[in-house]
C-alpha positions in Angstrom: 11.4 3.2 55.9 9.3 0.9 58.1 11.4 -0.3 61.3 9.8 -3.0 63.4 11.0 -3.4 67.5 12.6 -6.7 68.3 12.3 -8.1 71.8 15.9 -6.5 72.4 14.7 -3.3 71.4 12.4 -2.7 73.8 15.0 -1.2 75.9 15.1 1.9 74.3 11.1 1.8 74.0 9.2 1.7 77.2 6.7 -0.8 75.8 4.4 0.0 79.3 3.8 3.7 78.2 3.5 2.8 74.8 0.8 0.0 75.2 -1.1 2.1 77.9 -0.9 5.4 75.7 -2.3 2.6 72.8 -4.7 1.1 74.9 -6.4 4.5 76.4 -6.3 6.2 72.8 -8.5 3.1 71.4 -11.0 3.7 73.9 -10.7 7.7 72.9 -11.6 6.4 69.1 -14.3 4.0 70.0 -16.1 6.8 72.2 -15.5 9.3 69.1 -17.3 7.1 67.0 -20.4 6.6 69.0 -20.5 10.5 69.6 -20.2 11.0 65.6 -23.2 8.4 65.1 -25.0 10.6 67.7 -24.1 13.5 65.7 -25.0 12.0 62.4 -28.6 10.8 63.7 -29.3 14.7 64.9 -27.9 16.0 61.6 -30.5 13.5 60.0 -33.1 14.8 62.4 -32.2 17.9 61.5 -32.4 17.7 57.7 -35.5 15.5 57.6 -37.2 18.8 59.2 -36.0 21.2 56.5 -37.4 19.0 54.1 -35.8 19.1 49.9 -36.1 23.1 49.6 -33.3 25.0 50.1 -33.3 26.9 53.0 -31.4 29.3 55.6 -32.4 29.7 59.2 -31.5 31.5 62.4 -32.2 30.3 66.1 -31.5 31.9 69.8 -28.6 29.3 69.7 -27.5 28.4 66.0 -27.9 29.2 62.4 -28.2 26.7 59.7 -27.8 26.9 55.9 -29.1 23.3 53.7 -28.9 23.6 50.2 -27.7 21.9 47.6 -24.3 22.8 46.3 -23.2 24.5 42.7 -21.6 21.1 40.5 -17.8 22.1 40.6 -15.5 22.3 37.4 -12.1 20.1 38.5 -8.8 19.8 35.8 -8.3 16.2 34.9 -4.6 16.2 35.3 -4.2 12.3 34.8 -6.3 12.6 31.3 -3.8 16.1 30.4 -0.7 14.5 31.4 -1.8 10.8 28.9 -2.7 13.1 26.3 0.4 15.8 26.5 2.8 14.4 28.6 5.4 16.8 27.5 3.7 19.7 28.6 2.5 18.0 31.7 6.4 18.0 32.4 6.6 21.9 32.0 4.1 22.6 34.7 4.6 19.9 37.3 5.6 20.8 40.9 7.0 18.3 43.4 6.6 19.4 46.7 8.3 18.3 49.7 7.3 15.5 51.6 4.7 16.1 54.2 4.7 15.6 58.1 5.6 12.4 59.2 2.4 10.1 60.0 1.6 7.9 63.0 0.0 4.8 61.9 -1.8 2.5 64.6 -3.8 -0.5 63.7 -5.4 -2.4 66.4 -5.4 -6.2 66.5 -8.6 -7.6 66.3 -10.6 -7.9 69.3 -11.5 -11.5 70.2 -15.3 -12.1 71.6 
């Protein structure tokens, strides 16, 4: 499954478009993280105005709902399928497999 590029393979890769693409998409996800902080801080802004009510508002430029949810009922599948594993069998689907992934992880940065 996993295939790692030797030097020698590097013909059929063009390891200058790759690293450039690499470098310039790290830079893309260090920028998306500082504009989600930002995001996060005015969402806290936000929130810390509404105060603990629940509440529903409309502005010139936005609307905005905060309340606190309903609790959710969830099957516990893993607890069904120990206690009536044969049944468990009966109803099982396996799907297929889903879109392939592209996995980067950057080398540490040195300071």
């Amino acid at each position: 499954m996993d295939r790692f590029f030797d030097d020698d393979d590097l013909d059929d890769v063009s390891e200058a478009i790759v690293v450039e693409a690499l470098n310039q998409l790290r830079e893309l996800e260090e920028q998306k993280q500082n504009i989600e902080q930002s995001q996060e801080k005015l969402r806290e802004q936000i929130r810390e105005q509404l105060g603990d009510e629940d509440v529903s508002m409309k502005f010139a430029n936005a609307s905005v709902s905060y309340y606190t949810p309903k609790p959710t009922a969830r099957f516990d599948s893993k607890k069904f399928k120990t206690e009536h594993p044969d049944i468990y069998e009966q109803y099982v689907k396996t799907g297929a497999p889903g879109a392939r992934r592209l996995r980067i992880t950057y080398a540490k940065e040195e300071d």
